[in-house]
N, C-alpha and C positions, 0 to 999 in steps of 0.2 A: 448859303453855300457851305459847303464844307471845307476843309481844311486842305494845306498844301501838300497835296499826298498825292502820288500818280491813282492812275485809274485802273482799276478791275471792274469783272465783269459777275453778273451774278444772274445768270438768264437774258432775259433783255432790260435786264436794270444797270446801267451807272451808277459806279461807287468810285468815289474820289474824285482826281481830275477837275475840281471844281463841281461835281452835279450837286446837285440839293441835299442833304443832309435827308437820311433814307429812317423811317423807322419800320422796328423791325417787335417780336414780338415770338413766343415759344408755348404749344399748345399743352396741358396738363391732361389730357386726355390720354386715356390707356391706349395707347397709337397700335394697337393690334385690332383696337374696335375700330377699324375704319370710318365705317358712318358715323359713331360720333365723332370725330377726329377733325373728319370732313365740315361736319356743323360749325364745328369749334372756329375752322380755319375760315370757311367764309362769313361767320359774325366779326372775325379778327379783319378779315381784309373791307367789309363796310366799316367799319369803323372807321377806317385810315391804315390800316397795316399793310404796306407791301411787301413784307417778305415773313415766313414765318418758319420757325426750329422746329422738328419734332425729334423726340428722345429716339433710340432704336437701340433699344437695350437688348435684343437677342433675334431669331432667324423668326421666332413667328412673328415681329414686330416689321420686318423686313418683309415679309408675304404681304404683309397686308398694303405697304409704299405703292404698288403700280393703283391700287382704287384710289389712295388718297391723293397721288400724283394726279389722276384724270381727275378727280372731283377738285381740286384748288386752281382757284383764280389769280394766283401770287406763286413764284417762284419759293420751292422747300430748300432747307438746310437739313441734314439728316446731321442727329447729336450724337457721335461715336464715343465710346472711353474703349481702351484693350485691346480690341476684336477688329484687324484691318482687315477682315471679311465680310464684317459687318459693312464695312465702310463704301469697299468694292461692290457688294450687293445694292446697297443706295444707288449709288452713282446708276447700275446698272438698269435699274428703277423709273429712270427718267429724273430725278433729284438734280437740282440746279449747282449745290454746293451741300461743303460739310463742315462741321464745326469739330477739331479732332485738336487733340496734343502729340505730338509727334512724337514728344519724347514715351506717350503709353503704348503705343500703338505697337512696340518691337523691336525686333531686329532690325537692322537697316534694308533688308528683302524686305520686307515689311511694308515700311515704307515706301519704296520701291513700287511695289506694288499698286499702293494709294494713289503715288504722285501718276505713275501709267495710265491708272484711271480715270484720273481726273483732268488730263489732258488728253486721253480719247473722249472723253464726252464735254469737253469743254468748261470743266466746272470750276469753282471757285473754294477757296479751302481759307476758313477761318483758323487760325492757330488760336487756342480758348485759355488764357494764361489765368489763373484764377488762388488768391491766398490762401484758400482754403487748399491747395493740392501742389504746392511748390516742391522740388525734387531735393531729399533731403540732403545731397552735398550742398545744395542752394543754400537750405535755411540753416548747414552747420558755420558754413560760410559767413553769414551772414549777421546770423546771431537771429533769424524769424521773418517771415514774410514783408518784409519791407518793400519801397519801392525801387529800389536798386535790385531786389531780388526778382521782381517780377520783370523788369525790363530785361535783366540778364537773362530769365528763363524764355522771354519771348525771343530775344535776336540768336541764343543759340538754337530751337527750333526754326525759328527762321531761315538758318545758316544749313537746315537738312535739307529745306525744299529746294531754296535757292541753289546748290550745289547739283543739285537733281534738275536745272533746268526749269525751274516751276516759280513763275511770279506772280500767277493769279491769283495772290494772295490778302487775305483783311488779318488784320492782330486787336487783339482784345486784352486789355490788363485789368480785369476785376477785382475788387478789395471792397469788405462791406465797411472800411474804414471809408469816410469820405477824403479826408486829408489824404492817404497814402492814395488814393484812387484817382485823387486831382494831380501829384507829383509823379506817379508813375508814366501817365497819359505827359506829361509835358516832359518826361525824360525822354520818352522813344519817340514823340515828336522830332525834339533834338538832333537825335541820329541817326534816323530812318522815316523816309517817303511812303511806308506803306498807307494804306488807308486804315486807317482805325474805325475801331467797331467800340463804342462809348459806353460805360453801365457801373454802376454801385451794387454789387453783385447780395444776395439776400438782406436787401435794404429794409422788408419787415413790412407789417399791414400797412392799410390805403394810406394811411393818414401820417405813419414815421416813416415807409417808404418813399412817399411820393415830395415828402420834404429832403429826404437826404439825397433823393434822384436830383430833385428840382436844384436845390443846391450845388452839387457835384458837377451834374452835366450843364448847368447854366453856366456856369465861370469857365468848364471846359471848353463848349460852344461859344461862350462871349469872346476868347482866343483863338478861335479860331482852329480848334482841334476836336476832330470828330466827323466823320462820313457817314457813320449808322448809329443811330441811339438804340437801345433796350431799356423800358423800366419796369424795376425787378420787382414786381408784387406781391407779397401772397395775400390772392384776390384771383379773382374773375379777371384773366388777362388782356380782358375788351378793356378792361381798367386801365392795364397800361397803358396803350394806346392811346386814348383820350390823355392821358399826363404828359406824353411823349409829347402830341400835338401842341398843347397846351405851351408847356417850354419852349418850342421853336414857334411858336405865335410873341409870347412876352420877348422874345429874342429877335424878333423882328426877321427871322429865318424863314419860316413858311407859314403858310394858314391854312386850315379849313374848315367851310363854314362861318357864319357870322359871328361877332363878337358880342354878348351882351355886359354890357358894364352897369353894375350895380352896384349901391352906399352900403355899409355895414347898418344903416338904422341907427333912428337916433328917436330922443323924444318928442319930437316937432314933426314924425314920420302918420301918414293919414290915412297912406292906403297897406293893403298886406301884402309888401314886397317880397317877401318869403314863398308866398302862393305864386305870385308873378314871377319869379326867378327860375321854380321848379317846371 
């Protein structure tokens, strides 16, 4: 289960509230080419992904949202940075939720704007706090992306929607540092019920990613903080998925599929367990 956070909603998925710790997962695909977009999305949701991101970096990436909305079997997150047109376009789209910074998005009309939207259509809005894009009163403040910086930059966003009347909210505090990314996640724990959205934000190929995920979000999850996992790949994002699973299987959190347990080999080994594993 997930952590002591109230519940949101993100289409017909529970987030928080006690439901199951959700994974989730973000397509690399030029999201203007629809059909492969589509492909991408339903390999991601066999796998085990129920929910997935796509980028909408400008209006022809937004044209293309109503195919990839009918073609996905998984509720979409549309990825905003700047452009709260962009964002209103999603929504408009059929798009379940967004993943936006409130502090880029503008003016407080702006916003405004967002938050109207997303309560006529019911959606769910991730606040995407991330060390690599902290607002530079934060990091003059601060002395650099720490986690006191990123906790402050999530509850001041936070404090725009809330204010606005908007709780359907998940918070996300990314750092490709593992330490700052474990402290961050247990300070906003601390002093707010959102439901947190989990991840070691460009944690690096299969094999030093999938250790600094498995790391970070295992002690995270083992405390009991975290509603949604992400692991940050770069790979073939079916990849993540399978790792995600994987953590909340050793975690004793969820499973899918059988488990095969194999010896690393030794020399008293007879048969070729290597052929057998794959």
């Amino acid at each position: 289960m997930g952590g002591n956070s109230r519940e949101v909603r993100l289409g017909t998925l529970r987030i928080g509230g006690g439901a199951p710790v959700m994974v989730q997962s973000m397509t690399n695909t030029d999201t203007r080419d629809a059909a492969a977009t589509v492909a991408q999305i339903r390999r991601l949701a066999a796998a085990g992904c129920e929910a997935v991101r796509v980028a909408v970096p400008d209006e022809s990436a937004v044209r293309a949202l109503p195919a990839i909305r009918e073609g996905s079997p998984v509720p979409l997150i549309a990825d905003i940075h700047f452009d709260h047109r962009l964002a209103v376009a999603a929504l408009e789209s059929g798009l379940e939720g967004l993943r936006i910074n409130p502090g880029n998005i503008g003016p407080a009309a702006h916003v405004d704007r967002v938050v109207d939207a997303a309560k006529a259509h019911g959606a769910a809005i991730r606040i995407g706090v991330n060390g690599g894009s902290l607002e530079k009163p934060l990091l003059a403040r601060f002395g650099g992306p720490c986690p006191e910086a990123l906790v402050e930059s999530a509850l001041g966003h936070l404090r725009l929607l809330e204010r606005r009347g908007f709780f359907n909210v998940k918070v996300s505090l990314k750092s490709s540092s593992v330490l700052d990314t474990i402290a961050a996640y247990r300070r906003m724990r601390a002093v707010c019920d959102c439901p947190l959205h989990i991840g070691v934000t460009e944690a690096g190929g299969s094999m030093r990613g999938t250790v600094k995920s498995a790391v970070g979000l295992g002690i995270l999850l083992h405390e009991g903080i975290g509603d949604t996992l992400r692991v940050s790949l770069t790979a073939d994002p079916v990849e993540e998925v399978a790792v995600a699973w994987e953590i909340l299987r050793a975690l004793g959190l969820r499973a899918r599929g059988p488990e095969l347990i194999s010896c690393p080999t030794c020399g008293r080994t007879e048969r070729d367990l290597f052929a057998l594993l794959r």
